[in-house]
Backbone bond lengths (Angstrom), bond angles and torsions (degrees), N, CA, C in turn:
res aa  C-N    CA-C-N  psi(-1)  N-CA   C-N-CA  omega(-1)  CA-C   N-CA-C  phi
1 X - - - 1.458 - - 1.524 109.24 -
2 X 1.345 116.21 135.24 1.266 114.14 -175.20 1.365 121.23 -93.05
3 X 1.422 126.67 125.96 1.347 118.91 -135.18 1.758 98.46 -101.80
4 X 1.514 116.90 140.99 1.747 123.12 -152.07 1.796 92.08 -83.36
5 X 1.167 120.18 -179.44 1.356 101.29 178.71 1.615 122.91 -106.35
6 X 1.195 101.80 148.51 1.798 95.31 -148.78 1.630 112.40 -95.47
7 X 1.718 91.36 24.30 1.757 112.89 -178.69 1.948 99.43 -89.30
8 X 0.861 89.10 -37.98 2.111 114.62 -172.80 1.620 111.41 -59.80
9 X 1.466 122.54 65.97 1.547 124.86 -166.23 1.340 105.10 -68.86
10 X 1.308 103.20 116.79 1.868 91.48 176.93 1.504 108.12 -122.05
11 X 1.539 131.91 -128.67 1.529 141.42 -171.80 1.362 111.30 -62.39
12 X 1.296 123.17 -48.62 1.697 120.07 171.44 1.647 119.13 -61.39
13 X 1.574 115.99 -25.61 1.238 111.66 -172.47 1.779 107.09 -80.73
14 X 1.740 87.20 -33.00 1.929 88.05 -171.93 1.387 124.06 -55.29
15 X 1.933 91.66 -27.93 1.491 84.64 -170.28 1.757 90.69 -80.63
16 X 1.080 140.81 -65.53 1.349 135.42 -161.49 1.586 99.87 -40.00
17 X 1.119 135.92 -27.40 1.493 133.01 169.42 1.026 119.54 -65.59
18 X 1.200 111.46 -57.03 1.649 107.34 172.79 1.411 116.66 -80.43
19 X 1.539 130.30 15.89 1.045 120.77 159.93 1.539 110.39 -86.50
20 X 1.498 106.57 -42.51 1.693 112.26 -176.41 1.487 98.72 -61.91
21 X 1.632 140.43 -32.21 0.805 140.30 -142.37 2.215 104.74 -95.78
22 X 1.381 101.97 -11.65 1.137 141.64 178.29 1.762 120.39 100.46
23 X 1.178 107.50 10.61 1.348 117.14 -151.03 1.425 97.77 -75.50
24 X 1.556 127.20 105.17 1.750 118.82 -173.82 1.704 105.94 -110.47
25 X 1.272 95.65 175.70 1.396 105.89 -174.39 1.811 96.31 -139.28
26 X 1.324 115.93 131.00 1.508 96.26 174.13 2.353 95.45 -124.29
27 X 1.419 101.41 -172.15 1.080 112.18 -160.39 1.047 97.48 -82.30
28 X 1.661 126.89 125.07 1.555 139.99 -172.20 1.614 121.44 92.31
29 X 1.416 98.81 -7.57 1.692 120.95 173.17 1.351 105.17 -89.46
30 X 1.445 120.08 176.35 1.043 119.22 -169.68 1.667 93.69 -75.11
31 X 2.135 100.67 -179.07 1.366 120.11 -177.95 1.231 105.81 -77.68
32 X 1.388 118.71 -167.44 1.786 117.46 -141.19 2.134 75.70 -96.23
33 X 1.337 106.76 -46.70 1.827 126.44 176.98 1.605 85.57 -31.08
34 X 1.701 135.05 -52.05 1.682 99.06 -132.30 1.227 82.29 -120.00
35 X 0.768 129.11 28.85 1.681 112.34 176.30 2.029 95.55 -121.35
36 X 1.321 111.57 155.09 1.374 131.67 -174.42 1.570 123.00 -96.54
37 X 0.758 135.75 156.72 1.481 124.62 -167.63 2.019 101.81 -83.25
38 X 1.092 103.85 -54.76 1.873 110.37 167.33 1.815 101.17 -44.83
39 X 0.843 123.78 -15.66 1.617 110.62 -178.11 1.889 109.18 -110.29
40 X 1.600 102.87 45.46 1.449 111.61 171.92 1.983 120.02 -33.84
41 X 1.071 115.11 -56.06 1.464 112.44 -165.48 0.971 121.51 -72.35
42 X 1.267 135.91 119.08 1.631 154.91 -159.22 1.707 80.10 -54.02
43 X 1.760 96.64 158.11 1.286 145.17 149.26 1.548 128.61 -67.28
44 X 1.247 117.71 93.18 1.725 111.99 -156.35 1.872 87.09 -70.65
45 X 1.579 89.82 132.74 1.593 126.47 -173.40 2.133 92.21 -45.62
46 X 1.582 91.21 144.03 1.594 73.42 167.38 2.417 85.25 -114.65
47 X 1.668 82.70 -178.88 1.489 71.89 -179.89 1.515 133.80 -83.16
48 X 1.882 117.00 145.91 1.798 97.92 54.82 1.642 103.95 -104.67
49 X 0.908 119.23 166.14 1.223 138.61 -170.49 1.396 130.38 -152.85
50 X 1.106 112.90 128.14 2.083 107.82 -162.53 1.820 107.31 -45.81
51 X 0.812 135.44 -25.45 1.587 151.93 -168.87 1.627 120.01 -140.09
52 X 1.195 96.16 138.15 1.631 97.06 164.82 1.590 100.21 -134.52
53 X 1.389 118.70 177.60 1.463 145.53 -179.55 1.494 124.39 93.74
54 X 1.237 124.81 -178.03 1.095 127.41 -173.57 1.543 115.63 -32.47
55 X 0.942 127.40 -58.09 1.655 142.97 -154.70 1.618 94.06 -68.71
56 X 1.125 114.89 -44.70 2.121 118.21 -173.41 1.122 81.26 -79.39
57 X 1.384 144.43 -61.44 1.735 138.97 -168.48 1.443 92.67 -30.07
58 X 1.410 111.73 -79.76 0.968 110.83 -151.81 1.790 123.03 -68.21
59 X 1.896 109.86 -40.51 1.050 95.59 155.15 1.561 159.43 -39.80
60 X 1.446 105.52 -49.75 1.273 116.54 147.64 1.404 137.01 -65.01
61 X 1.339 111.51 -4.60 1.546 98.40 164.41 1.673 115.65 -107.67
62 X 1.164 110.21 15.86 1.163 131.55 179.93 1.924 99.27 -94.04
63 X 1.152 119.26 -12.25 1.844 107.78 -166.24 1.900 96.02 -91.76
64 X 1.059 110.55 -63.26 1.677 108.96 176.08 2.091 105.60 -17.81
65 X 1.349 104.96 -83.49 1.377 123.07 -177.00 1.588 116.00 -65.84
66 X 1.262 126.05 -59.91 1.087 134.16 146.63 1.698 146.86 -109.53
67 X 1.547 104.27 88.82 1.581 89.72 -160.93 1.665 99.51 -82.01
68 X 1.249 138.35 -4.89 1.144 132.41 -175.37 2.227 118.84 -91.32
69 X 1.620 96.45 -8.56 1.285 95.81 147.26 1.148 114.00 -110.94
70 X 1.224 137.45 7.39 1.594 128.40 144.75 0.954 104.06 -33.14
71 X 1.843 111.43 -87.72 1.164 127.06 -176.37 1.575 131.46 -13.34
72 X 1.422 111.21 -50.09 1.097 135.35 -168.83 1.560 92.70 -80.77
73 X 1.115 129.88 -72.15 1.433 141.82 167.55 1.618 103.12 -5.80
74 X 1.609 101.54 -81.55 1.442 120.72 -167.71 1.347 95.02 -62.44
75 X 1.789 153.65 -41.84 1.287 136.01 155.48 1.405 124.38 -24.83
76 X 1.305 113.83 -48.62 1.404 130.03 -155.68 1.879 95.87 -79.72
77 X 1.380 94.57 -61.11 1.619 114.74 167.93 1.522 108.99 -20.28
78 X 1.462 95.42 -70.96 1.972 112.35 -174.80 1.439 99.93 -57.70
79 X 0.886 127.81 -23.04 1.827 137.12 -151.25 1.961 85.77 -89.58
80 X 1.064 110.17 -58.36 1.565 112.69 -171.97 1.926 100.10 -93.37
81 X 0.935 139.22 31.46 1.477 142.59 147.25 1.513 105.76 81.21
82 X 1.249 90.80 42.92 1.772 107.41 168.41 1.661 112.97 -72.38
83 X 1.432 111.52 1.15 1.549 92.19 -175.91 1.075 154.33 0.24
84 X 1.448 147.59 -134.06 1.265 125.57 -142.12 1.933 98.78 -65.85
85 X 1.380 119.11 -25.21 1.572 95.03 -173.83 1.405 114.84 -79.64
86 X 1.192 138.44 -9.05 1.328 147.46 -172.24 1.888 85.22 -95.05
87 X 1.168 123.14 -60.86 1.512 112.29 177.84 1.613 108.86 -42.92
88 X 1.453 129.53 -42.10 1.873 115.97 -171.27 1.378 94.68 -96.39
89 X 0.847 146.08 -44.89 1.316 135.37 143.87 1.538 120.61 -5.10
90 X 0.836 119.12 -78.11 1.737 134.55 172.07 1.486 91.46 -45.46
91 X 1.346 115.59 -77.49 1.740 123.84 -148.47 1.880 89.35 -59.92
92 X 1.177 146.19 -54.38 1.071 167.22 156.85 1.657 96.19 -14.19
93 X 1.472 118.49 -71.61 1.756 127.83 174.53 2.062 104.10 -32.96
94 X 1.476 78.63 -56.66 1.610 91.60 -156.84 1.428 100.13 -61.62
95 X 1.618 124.94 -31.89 1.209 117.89 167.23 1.926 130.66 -60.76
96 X 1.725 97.28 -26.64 1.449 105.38 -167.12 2.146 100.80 -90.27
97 X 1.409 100.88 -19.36 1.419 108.92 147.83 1.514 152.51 -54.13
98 X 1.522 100.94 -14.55 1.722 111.36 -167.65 1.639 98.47 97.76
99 X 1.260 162.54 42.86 1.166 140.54 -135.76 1.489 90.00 -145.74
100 X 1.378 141.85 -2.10 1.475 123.17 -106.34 1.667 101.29 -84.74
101 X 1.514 120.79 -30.79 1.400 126.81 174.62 1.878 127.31 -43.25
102 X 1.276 91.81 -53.09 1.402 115.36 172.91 1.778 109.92 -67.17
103 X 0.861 123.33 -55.93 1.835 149.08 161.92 1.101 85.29 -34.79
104 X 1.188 141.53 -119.50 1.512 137.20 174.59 1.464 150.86 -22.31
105 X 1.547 100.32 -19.22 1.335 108.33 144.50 1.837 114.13 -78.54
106 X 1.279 107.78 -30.09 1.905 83.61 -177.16 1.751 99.97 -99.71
107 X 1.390 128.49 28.33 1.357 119.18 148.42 1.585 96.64 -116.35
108 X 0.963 147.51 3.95 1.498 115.71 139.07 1.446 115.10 -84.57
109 X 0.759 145.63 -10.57 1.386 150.31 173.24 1.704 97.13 -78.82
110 X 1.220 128.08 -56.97 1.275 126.42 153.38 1.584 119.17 -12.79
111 X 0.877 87.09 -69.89 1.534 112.83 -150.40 1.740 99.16 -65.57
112 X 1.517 106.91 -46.34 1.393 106.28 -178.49 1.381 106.63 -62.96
113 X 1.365 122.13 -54.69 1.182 115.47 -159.08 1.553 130.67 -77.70
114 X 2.048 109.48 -0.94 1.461 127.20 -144.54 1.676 85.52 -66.40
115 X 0.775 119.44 -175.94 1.863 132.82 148.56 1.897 100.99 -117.02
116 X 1.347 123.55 26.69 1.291 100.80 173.07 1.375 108.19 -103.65
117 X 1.464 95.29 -172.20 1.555 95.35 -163.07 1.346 115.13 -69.30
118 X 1.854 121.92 178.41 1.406 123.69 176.56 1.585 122.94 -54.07
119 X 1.538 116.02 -20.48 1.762 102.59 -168.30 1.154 106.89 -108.16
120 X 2.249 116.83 4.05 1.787 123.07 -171.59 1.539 67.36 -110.37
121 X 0.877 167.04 -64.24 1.457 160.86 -147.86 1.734 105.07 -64.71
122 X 1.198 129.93 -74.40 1.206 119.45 175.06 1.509 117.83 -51.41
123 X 1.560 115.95 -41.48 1.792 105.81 -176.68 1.928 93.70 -50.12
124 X 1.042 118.94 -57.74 1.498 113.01 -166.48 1.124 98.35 -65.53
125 X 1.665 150.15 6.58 1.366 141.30 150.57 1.496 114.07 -80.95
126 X 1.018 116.43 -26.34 1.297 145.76 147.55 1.284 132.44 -7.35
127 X 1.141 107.90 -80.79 1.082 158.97 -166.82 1.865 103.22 -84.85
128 X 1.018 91.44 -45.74 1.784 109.70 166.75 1.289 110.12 -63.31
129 X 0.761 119.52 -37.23 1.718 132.86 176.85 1.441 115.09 -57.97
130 X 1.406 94.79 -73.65 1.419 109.61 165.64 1.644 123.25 -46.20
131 X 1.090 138.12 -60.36 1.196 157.00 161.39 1.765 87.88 -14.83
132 X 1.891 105.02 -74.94 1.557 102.71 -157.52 1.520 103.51 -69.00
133 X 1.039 116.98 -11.28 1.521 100.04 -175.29 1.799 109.43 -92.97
134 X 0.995 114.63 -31.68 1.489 117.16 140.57 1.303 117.34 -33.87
135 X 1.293 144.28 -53.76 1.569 159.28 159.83 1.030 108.64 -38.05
136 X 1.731 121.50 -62.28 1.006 122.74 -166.99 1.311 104.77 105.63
137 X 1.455 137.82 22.19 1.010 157.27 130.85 1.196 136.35 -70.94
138 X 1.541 104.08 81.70 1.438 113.56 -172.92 1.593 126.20 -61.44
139 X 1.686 99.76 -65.22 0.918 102.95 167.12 1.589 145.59 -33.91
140 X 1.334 108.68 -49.48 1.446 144.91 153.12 1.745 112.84 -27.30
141 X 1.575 106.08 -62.48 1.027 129.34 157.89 1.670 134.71 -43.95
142 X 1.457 105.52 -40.36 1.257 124.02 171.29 1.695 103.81 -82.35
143 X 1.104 114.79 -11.75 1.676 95.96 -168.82 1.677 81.98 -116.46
144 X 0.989 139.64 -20.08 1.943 134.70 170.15 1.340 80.80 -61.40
145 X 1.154 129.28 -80.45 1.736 118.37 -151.00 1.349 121.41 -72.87
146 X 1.769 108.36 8.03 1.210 81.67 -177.46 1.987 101.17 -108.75
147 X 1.173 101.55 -7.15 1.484 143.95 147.77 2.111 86.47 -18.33
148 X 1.535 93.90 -92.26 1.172 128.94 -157.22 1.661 90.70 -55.25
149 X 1.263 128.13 -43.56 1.182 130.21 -167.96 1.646 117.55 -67.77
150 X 1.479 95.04 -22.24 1.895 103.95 -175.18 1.440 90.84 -81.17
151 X 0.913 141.86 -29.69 1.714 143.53 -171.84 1.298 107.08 -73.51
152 X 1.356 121.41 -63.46 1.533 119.23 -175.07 2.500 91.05 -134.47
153 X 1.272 82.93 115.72 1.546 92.50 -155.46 1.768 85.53 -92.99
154 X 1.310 147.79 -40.05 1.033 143.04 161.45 1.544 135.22 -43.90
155 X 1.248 108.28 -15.15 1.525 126.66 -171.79 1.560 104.64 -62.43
156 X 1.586 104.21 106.03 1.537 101.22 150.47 0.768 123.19 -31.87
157 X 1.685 126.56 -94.93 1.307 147.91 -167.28 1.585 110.17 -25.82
158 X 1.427 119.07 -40.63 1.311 136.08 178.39 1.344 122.78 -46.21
159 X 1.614 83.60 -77.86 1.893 112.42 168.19 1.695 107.88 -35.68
160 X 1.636 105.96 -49.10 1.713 96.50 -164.73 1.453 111.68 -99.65
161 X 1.347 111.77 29.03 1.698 124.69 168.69 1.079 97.31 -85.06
162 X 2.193 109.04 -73.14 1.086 125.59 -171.05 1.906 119.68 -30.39
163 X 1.320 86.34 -39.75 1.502 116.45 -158.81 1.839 98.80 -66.45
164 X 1.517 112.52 -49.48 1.565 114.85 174.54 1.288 93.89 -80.14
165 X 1.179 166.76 10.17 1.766 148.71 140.42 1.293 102.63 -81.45
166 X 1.037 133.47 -45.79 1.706 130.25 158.20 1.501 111.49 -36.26
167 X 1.419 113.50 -68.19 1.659 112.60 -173.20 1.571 102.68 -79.15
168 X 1.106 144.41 10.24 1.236 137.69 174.16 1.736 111.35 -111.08
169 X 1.490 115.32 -34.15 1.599 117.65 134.56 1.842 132.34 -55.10
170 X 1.223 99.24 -5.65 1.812 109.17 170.85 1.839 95.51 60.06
171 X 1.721 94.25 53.97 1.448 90.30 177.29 1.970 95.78 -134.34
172 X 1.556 89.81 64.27 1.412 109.06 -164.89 1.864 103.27 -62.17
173 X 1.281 124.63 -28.06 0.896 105.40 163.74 1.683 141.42 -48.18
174 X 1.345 90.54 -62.28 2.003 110.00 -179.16 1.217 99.61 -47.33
175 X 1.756 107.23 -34.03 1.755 105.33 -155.71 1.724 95.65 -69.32
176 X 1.378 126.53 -62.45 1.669 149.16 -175.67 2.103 87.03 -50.07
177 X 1.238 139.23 -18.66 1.255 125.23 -176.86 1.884 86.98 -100.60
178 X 1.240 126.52 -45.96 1.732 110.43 -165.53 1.877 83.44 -70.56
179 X 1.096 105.37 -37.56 2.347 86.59 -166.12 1.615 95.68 -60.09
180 X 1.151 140.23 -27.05 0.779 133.61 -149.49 1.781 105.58 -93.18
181 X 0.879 103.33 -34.72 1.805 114.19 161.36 1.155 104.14 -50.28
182 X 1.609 115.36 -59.45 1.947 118.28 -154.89 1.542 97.87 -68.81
183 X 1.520 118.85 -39.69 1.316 110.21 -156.11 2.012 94.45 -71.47
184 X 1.304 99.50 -51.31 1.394 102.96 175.51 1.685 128.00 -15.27
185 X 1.465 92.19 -47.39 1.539 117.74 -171.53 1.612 95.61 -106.20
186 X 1.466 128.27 -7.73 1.566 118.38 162.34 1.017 119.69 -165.42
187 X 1.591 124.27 95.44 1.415 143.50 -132.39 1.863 95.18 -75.55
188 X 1.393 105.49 -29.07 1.374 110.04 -154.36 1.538 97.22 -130.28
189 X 1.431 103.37 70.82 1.208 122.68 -178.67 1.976 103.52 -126.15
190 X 1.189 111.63 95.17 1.792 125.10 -142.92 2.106 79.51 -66.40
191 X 1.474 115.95 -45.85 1.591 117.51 -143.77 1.712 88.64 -69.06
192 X 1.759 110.92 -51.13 1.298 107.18 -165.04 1.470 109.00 -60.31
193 X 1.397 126.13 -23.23 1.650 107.31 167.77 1.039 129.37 -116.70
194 X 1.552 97.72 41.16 1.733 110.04 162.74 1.338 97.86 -93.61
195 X 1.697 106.31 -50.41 1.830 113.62 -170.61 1.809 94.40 -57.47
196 X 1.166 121.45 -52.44 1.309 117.20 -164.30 1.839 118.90 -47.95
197 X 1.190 81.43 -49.45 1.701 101.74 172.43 1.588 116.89 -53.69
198 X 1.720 117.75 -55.85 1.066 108.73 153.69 1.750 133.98 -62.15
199 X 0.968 131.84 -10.32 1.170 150.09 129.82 1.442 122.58 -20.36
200 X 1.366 111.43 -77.64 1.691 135.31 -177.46 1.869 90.10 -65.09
201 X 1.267 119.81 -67.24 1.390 111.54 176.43 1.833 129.80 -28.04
202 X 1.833 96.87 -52.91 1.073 95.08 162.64 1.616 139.25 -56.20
203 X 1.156 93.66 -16.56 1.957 105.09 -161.06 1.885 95.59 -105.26
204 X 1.590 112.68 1.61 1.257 113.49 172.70 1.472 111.05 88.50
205 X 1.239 126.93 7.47 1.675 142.17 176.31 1.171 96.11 -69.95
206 X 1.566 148.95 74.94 1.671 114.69 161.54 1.413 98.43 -76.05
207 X 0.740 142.96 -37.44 1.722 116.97 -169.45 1.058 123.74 -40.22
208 X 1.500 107.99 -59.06 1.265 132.52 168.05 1.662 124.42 -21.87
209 X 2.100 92.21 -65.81 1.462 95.70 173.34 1.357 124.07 -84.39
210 X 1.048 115.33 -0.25 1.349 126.78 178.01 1.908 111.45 -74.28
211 X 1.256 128.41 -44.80 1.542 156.51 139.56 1.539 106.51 -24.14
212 X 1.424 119.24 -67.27 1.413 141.20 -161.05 1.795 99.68 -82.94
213 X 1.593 120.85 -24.69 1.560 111.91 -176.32 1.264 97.20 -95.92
214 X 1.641 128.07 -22.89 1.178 126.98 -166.11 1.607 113.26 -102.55
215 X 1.401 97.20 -4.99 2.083 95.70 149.64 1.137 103.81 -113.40
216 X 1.068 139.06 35.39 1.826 133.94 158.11 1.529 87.34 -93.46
217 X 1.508 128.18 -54.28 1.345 143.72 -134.82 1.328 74.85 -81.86
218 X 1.223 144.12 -55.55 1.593 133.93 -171.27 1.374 104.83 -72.70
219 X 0.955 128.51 -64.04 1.558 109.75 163.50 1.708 137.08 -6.29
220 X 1.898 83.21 -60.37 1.420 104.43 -154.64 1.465 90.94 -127.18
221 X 1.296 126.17 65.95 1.938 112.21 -170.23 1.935 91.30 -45.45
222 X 0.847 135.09 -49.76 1.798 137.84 -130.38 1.910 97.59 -115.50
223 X 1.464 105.46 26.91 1.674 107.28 177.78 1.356 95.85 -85.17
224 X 1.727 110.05 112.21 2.131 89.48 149.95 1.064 130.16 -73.25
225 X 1.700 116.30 -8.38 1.632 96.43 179.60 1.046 98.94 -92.45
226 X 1.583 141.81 5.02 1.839 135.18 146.13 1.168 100.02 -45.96
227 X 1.388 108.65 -60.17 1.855 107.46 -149.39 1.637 102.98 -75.03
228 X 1.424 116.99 -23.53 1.430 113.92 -173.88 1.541 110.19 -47.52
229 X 1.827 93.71 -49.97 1.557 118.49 -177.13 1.795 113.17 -44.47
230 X 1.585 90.15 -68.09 0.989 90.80 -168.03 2.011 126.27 -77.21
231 X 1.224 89.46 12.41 1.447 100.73 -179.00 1.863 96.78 -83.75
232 X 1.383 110.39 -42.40 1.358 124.90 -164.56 1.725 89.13 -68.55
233 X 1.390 146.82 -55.22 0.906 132.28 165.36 1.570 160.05 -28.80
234 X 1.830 84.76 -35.52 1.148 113.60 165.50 1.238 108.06 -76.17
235 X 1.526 115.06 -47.36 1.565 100.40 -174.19 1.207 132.65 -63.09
236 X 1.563 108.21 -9.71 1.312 135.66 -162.66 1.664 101.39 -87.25
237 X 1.534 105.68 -31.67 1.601 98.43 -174.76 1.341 102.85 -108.41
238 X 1.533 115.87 -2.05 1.592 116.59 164.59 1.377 121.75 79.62
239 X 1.932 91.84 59.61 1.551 119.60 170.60 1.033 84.29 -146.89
240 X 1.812 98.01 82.88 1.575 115.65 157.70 1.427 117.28 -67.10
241 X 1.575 135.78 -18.50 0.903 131.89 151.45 1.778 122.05 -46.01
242 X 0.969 110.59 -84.65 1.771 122.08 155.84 1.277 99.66 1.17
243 X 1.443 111.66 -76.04 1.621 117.89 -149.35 2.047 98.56 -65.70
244 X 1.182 112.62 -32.18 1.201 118.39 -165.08 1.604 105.39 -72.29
245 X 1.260 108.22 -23.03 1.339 101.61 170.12 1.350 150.18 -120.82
246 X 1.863 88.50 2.82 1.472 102.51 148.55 1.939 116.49 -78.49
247 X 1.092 114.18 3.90 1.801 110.00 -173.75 1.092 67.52 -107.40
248 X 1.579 153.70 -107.21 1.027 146.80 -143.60 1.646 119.44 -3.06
249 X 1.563 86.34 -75.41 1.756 105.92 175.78 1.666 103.71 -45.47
250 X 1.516 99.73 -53.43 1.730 93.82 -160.50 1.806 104.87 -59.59
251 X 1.377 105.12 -14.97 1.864 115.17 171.20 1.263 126.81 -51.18
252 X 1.853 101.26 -55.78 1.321 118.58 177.16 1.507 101.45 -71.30
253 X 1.253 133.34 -51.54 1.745 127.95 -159.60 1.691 81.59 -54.87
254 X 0.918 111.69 -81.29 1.851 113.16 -155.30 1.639 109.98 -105.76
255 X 1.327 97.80 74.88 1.397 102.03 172.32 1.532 133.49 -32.33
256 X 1.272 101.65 -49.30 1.543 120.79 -165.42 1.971 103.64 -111.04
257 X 1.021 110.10 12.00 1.642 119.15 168.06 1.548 129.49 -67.97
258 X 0.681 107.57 161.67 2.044 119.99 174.55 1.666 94.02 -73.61
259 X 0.844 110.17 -59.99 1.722 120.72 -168.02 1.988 87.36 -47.53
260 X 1.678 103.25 -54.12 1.633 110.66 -156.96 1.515 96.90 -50.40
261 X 1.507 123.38 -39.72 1.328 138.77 -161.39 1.624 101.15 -68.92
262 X 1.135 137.64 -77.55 1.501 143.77 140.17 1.586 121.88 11.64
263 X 1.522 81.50 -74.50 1.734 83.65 177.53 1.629 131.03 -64.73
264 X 1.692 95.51 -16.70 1.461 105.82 170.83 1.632 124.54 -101.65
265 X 1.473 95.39 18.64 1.527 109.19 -175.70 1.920 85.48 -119.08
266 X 0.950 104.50 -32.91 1.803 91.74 164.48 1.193 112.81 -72.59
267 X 1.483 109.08 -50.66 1.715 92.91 -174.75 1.663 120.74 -68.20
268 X 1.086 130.41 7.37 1.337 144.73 -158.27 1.897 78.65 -118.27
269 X 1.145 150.83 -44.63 1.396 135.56 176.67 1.198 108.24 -77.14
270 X 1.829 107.03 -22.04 1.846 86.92 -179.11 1.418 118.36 -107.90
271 X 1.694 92.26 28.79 1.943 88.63 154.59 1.519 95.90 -120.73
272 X 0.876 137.95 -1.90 1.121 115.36 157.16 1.919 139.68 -104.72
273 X 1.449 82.47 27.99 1.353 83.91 141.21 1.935 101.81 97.74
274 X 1.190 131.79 144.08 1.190 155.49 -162.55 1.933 90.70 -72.20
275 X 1.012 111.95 -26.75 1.446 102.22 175.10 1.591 127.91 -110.42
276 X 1.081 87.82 24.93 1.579 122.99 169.75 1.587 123.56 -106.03
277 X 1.408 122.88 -19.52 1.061 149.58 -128.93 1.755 99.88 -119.95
């Protein structure tokens, strides 16, 4: 197999960028695609969720603006026998803090031990997922979601987590078999066939990803992590023009993005030249 060039950062790198970069996504929030790296603090979960009532109301809407009286909140919470919702609550703070390692160890620990049901049990596997890939714990990540996946085994959102700890372990296969479930179950799902595409790229498929960036792009005319993709494609078949102006575009859509960062670390190889590359 002829191997693509591993200078060319496309959909697997953005998200690992904007995870180091703090940029998270949690379960019921938007996809890893729509959220920005400047918009770090998780999305308080809507349900199911280990807890409901006033006290999670309020905790969780406290992490966006303030996750450090969350924190304190969900202490106080646990302190008066708030259990398991004052526990994701807390682990949840520590995530909207920079925390994400620790955060994810006490929602898998969560998660094993909850007595709630199968679809509040996996979001907090979930959520575990997310956390490690924030970390930078892929692996970790791959075994939370797949955790999360024995609980509710149909879950998009699931499949195309699993699926970026797969392609971010360069285990582009498994990853192109979980997208391939989600899309199954949601044809017009723009992120799963951007990742897929970068995926197929890796394994030496351009056709493939070439097909898969150009129904995201209909989907999504105005995606940069489409255009990131498909800029990298072009360069790949050597319409360095092409490529220069899908990164461009993907520049202007999200100025201040992981993807924006990427695309200007390609275009910075594709002026300098094929032996740079």
């Amino acid at each position: 197999m002829r191997p693509t060039s591993p200078l060319l950062l496309g959909a697997f790198a953005a998200v690992a960028l904007a995870a180091l970069a703090g940029g998270a996504w949690l379960a019921f929030g938007p996809s890893p695609l729509e959220i920005e790296a400047e918009e770090a603090l998780p999305l308080p979960p809507e349900p199911p969720r280990l807890a409901d009532g006033p006290e999670m109301e309020r905790c969780l809407g406290m992490l966006r603006g303030d996750p450090e009286g969350a924190r304190e909140f969900a202490q106080r919470w646990a302190e008066a026998e708030g259990g398991e919702g004052a526990a994701q609550c807390g682990a949840l703070a520590l995530l909207a803090l920079g925390e994400p390692a620790p955060a994810a160890e006490r929602l898998e620990r969560l998660g094993v031990a909850s007595r709630a049901g199968p679809a509040a049990r996996a979001a907090v596997f979930t959520q575990a997922a997310q956390a490690w890939i924030m970390a930078g714990e892929m692996n970790r990540a791959f075994a939370a979601a797949t955790l999360a996946l024995t609980l509710t085994p149909d879950d998009t959102d699931v499949l195309v987590d699993r699926a970026v700890a797969l392609g971010s372990l360069g285990r582009f296969a498994e990853a192109v078999a979980d997208l391939d479930r989600a899309l199954r179950m949601d044809p017009t799902r723009a992120d799963a066939l951007v990742f897929r595409a970068a995926a197929w790229r890796h394994l030496d498929r351009a056709e493939a990803a070439r097909r898969d960036v150009e129904r995201a792009l209909e989907i999504t005319p105005d995606s940069p992590e489409a255009l990131l993709e498909r800029g990298i494609l072009r360069q790949l078949a050597g319409d360095t023009e092409g490529a220069r102006m899908d990164w461009e575009r993907a520049v202007e859509l999200a100025p201040n993005s992981a993807t924006a960062d990427l695309a200007l670390q390609n275009l910075a190889l594709n002026e300098a030249g094929p032996s740079r590359r």
